[in-house]
N, C-alpha and C positions, 0 to 999 in steps of 0.2 A: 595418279601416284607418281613419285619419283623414285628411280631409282637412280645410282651413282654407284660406279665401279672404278675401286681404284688399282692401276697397274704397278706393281712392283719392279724395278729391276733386275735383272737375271739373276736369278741367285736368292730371291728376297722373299719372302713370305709376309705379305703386310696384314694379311686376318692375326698371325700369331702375334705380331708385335704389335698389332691394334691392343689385343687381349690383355695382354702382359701390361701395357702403359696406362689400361684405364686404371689399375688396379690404386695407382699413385696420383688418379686426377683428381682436380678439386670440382669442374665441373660436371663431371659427365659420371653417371652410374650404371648398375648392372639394373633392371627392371624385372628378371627373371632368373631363378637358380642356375638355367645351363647356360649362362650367359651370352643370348644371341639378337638381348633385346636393351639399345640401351636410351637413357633416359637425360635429359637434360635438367641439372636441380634446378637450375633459375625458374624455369616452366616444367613442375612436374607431372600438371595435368594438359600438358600441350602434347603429347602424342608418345612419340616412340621411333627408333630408328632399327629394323630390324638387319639385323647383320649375318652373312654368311660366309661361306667360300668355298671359290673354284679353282683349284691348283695354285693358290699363292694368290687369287686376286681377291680380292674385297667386294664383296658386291653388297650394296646397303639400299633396303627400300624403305623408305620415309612414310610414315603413316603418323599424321599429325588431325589433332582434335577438329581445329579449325585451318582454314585458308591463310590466316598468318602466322599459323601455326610451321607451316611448311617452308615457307620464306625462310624460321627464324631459325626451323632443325638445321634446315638445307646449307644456310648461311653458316652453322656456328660447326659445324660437323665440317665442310667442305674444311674452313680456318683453319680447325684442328690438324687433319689431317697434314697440309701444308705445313703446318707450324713445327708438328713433331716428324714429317717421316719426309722432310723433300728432299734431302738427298737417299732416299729409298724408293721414289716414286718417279715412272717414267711416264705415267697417265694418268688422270682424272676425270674419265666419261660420266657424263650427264644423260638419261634418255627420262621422256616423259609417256608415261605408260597411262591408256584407258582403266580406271578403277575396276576391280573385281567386282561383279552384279550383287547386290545385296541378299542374304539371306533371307529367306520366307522363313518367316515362324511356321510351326505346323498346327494347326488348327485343331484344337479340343473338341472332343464329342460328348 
C-alpha cells in the first residue's frame, strides 16, 4: 500500500481545502457520502484514494484494483495536489507500507 502525507504550511489546513476544491473538479469525485474516499472518473473501477487528517496534514492511502492501478492514482493525485495547493504545501511524503493480511471468510456449517 501507499500511503502519501501531505504537509501544509503553518497556518494551513490542506484536508479542509482538499475537501472544498474537489467539490469543483472535473476529475476526481467523492466515492462515499462522508467524503473520505475519493475516486478518479477516468479509471472508476481502478481503486480509490482514501483520505484523512492529522492536525492540518493530509494523509492519503492509495488502494487501487490493480498494480497499474497504483502508479496511475499515485501519479494523478500527487499532480493535483501540486497543481492546486503549492504554495500551501511545505511537504509531500511518500512511504511504502506492507498490505493489511487479507480477511478469512468464516466458514459455514
Amino acid at each position: 500500500m501507499l500511503v502519501l502525507q501531505a504537509v501544509p504550511q503553518p497556518g494551513r489546513d490542506i484536508f479542509k481545502l482538499l475537501r472544498s476544491r474537489i467539490r469543483a473538479a472535473n476529475t476526481w469525485d467523492w466515492s462515499n457520502k462522508t467524503r473520505t474516499r475519493l475516486k478518479h472518473k477516468a479509471r472508476p473501477k481502478g481503486g480509490y484514494i482514501k483520505i484523512a487528517n492529522a492536525d492540518g496534514v493530509l494523509v492519503a492511502q492509495v488502494h487501487p484494483t490493480t498494480p497499474d492501478d497504483l502508479f496511475y492514482l499515485a501519479e494523478k493525485f500527487t499532480g493535483r495536489l501540486v497543481a492546486w495547493f503549492q504554495p500551501d504545501l511545505a511537504a509531500i511524503n511518500v512511504q511504502f507500507m506492507a498490505d493489511p493480511p487479507q480477511r478469512r471468510s468464516k466458514k459455514r456449517r
